[in-house]
PDB file of N, CA, C and O in Angstrom:
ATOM      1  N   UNK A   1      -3.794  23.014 -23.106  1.00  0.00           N
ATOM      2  CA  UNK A   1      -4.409  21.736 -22.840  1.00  0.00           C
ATOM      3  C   UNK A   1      -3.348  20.683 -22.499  1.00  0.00           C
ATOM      4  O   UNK A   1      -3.723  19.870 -21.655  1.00  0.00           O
ATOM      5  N   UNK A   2      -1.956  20.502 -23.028  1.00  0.00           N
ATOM      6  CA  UNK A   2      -1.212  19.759 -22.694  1.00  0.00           C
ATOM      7  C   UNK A   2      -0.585  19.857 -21.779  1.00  0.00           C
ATOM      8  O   UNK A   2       0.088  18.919 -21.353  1.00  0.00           O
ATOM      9  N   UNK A   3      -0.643  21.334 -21.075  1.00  0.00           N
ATOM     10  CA  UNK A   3       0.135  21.300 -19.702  1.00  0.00           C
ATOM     11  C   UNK A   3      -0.805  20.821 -18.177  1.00  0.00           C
ATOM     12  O   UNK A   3      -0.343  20.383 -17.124  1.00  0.00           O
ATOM     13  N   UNK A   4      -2.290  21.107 -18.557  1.00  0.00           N
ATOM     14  CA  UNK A   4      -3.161  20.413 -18.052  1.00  0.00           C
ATOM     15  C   UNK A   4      -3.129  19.249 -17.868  1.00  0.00           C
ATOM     16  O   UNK A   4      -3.079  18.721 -16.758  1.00  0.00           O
ATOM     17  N   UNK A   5      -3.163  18.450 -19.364  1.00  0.00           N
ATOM     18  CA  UNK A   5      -2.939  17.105 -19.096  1.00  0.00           C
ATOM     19  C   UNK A   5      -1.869  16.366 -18.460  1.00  0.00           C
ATOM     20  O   UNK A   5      -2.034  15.258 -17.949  1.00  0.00           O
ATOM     21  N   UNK A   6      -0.770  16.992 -18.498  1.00  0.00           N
ATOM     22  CA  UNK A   6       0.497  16.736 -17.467  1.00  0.00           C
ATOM     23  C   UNK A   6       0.119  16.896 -16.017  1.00  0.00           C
ATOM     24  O   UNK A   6       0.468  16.018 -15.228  1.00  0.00           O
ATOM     25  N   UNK A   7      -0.330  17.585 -15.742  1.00  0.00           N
ATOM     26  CA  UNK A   7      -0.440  18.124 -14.133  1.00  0.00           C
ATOM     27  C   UNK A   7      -1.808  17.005 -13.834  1.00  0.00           C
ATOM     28  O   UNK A   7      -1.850  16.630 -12.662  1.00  0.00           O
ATOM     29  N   UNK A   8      -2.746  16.524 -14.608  1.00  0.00           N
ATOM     30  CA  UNK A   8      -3.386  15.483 -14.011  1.00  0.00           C
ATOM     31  C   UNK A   8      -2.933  14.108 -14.198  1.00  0.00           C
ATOM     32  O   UNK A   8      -3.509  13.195 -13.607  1.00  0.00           O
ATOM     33  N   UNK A   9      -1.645  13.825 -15.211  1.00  0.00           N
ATOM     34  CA  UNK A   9      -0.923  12.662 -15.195  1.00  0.00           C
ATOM     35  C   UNK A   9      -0.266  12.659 -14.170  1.00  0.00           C
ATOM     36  O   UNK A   9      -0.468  11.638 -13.513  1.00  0.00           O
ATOM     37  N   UNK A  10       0.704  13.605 -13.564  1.00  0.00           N
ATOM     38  CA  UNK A  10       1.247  13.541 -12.563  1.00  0.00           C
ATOM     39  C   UNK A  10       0.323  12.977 -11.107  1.00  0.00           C
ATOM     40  O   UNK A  10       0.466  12.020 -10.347  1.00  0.00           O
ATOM     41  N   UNK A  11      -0.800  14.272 -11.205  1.00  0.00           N
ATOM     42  CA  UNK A  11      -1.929  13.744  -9.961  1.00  0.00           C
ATOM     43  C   UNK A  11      -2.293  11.879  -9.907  1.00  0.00           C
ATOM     44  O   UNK A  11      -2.587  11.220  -8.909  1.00  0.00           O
ATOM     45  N   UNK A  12      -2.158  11.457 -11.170  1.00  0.00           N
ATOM     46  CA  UNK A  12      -3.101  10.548 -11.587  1.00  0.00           C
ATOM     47  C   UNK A  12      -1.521   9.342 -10.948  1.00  0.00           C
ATOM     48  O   UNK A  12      -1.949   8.265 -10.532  1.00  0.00           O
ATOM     49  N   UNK A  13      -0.386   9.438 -10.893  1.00  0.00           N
ATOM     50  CA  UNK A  13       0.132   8.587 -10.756  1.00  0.00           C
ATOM     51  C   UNK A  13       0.777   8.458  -9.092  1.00  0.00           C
ATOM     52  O   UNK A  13       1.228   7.450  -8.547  1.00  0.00           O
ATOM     53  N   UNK A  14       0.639   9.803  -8.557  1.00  0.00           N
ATOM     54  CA  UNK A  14       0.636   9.809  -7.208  1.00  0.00           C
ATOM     55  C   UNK A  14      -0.198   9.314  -6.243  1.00  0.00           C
ATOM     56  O   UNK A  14       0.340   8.825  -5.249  1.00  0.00           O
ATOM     57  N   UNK A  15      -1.709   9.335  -6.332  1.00  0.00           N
ATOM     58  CA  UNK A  15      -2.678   8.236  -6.520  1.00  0.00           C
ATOM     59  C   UNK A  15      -2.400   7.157  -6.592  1.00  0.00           C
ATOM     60  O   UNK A  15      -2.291   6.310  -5.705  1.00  0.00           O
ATOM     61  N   UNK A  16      -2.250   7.089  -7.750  1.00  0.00           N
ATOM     62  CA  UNK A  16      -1.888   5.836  -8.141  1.00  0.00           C
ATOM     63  C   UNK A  16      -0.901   5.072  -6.925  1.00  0.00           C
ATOM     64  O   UNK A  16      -1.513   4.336  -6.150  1.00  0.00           O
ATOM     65  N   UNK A  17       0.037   5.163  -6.802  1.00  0.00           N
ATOM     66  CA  UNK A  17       1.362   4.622  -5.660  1.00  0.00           C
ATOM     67  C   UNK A  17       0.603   4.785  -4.468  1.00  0.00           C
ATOM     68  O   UNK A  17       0.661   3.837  -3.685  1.00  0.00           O
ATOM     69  N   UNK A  18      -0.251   5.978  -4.070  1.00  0.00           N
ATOM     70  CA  UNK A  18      -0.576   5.702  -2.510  1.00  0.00           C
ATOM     71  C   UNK A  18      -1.261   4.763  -2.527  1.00  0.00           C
ATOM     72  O   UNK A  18      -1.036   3.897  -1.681  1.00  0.00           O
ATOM     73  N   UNK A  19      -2.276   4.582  -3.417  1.00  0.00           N
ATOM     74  CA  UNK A  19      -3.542   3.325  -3.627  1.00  0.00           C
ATOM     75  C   UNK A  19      -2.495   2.048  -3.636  1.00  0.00           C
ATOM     76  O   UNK A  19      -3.061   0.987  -3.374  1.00  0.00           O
ATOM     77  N   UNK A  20      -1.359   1.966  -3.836  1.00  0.00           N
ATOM     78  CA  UNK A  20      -0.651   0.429  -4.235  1.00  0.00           C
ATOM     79  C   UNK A  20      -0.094   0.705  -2.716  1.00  0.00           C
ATOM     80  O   UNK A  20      -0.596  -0.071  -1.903  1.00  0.00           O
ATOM     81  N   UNK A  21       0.741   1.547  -2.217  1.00  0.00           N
ATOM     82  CA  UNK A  21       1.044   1.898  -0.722  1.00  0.00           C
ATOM     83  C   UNK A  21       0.008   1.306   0.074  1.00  0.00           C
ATOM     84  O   UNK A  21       0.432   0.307   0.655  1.00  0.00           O
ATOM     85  N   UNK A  22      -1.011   1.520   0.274  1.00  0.00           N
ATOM     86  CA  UNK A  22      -1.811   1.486   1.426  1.00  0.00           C
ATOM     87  C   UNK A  22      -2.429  -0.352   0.862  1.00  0.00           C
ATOM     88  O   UNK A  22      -2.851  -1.220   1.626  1.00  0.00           O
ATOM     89  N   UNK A  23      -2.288  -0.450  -0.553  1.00  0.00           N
ATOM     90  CA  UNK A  23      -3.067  -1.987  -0.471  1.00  0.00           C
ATOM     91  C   UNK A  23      -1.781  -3.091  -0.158  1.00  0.00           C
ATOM     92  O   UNK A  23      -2.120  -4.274  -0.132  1.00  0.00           O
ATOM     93  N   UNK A  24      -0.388  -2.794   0.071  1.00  0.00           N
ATOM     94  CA  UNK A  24       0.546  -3.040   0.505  1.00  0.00           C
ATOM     95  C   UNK A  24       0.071  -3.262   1.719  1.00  0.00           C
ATOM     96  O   UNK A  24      -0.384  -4.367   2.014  1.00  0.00           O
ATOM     97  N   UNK A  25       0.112  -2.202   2.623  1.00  0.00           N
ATOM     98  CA  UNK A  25      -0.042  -1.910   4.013  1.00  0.00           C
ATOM     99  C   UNK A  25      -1.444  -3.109   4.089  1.00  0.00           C
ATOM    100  O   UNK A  25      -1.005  -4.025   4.785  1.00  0.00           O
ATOM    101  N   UNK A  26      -2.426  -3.346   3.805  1.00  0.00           N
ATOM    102  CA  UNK A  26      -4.146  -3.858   4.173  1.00  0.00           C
ATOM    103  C   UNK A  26      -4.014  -5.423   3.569  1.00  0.00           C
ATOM    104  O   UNK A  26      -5.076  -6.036   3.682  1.00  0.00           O
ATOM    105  N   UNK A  27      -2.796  -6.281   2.878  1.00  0.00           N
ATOM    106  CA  UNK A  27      -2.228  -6.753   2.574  1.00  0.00           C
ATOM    107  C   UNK A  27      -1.579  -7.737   3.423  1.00  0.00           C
ATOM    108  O   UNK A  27      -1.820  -8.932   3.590  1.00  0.00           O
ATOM    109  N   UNK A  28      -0.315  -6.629   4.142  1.00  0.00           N
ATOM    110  CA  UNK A  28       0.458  -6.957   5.431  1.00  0.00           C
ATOM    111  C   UNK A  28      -0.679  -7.324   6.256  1.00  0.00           C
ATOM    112  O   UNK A  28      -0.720  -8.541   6.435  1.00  0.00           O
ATOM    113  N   UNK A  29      -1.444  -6.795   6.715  1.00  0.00           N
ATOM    114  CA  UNK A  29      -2.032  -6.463   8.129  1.00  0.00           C
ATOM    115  C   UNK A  29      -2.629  -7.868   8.004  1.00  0.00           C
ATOM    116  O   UNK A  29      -2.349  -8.756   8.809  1.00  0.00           O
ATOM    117  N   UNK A  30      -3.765  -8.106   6.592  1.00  0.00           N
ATOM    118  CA  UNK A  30      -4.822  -9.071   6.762  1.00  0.00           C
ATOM    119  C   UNK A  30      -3.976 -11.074   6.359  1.00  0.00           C
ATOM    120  O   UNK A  30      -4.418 -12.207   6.553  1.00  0.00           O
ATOM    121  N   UNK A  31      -3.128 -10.729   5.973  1.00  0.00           N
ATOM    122  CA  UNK A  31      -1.969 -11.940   5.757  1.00  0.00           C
ATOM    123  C   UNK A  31      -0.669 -12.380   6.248  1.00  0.00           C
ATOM    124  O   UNK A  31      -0.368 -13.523   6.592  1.00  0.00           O
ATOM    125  N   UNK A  32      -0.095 -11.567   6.243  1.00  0.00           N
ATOM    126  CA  UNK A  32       1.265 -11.786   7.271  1.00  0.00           C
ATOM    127  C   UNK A  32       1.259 -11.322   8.671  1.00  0.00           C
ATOM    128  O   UNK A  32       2.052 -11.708   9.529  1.00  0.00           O
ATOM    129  N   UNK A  33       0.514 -10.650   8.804  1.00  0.00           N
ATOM    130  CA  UNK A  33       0.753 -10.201  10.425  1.00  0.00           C
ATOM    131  C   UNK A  33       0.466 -11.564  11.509  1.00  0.00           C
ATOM    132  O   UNK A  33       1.158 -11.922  12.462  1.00  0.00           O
ATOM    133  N   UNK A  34      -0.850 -12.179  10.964  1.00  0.00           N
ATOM    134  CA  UNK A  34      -1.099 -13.192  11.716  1.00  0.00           C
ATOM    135  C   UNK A  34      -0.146 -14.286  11.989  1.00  0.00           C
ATOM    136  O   UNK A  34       0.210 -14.639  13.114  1.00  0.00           O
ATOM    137  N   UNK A  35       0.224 -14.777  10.902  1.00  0.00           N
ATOM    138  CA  UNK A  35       1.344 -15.639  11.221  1.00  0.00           C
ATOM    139  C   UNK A  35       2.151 -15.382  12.167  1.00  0.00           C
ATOM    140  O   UNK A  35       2.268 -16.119  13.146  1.00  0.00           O
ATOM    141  N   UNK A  36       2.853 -14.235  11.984  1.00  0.00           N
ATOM    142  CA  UNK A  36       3.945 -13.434  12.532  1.00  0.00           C
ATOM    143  C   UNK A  36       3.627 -13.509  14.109  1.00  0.00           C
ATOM    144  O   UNK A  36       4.596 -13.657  14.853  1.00  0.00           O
ATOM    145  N   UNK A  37       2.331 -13.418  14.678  1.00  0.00           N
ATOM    146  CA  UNK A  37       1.975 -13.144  15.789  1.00  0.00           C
ATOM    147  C   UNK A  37       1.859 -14.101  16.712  1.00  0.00           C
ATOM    148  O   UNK A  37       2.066 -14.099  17.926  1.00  0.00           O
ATOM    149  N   UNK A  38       1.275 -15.424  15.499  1.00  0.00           N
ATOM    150  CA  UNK A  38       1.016 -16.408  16.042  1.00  0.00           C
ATOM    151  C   UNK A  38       2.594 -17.265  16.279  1.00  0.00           C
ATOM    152  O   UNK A  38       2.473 -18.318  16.905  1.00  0.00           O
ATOM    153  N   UNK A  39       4.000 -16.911  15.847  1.00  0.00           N
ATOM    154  CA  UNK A  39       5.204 -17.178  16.415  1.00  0.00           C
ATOM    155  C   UNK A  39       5.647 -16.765  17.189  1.00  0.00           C
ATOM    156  O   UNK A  39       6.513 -17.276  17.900  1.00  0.00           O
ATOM    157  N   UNK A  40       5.103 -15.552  17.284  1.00  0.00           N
ATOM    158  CA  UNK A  40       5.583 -15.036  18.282  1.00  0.00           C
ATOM    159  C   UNK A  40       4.716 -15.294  19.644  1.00  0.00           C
ATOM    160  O   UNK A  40       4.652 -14.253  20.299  1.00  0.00           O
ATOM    161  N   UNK A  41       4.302 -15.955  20.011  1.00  0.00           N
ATOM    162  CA  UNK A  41       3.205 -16.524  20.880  1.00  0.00           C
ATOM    163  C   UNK A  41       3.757 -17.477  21.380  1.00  0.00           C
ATOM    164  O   UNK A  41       3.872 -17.522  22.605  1.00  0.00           O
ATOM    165  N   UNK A  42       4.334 -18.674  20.425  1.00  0.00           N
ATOM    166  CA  UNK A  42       4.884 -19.274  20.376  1.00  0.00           C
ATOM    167  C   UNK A  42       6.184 -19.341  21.498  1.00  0.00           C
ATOM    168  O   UNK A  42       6.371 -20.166  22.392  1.00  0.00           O
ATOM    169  N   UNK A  43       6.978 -18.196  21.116  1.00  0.00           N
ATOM    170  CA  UNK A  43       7.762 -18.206  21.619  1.00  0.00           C
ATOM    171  C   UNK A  43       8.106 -18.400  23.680  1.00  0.00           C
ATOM    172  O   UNK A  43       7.256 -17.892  24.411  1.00  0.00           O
ATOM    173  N   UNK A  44       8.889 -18.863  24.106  1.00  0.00           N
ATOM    174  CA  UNK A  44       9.056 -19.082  25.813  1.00  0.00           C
ATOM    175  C   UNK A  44       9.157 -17.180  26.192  1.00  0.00           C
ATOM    176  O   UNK A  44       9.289 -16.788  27.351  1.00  0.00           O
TER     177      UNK A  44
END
């Protein structure tokens, strides 16, 4: 039972990081990108 529970702690924290990865990424996209775009627009 405890080596079980290891192998779904492990699962459980790899998850974990992609879910913080990708709300990173949806993050970027919906807050900084705009700005970013809108200087660069800006620019001659």
């Amino acid at each position: 039972m405890a080596r079980l529970c290891r192998r779904v702690d492990a699962w459980n924290r790899r998850v974990y990081w992609m879910s913080v990865g990708l709300w990173i990424v949806g993050f970027a996209a919906a807050y900084l990108l705009l700005p970013v775009t809108q200087m660069l627009d800006r620019l001659p």
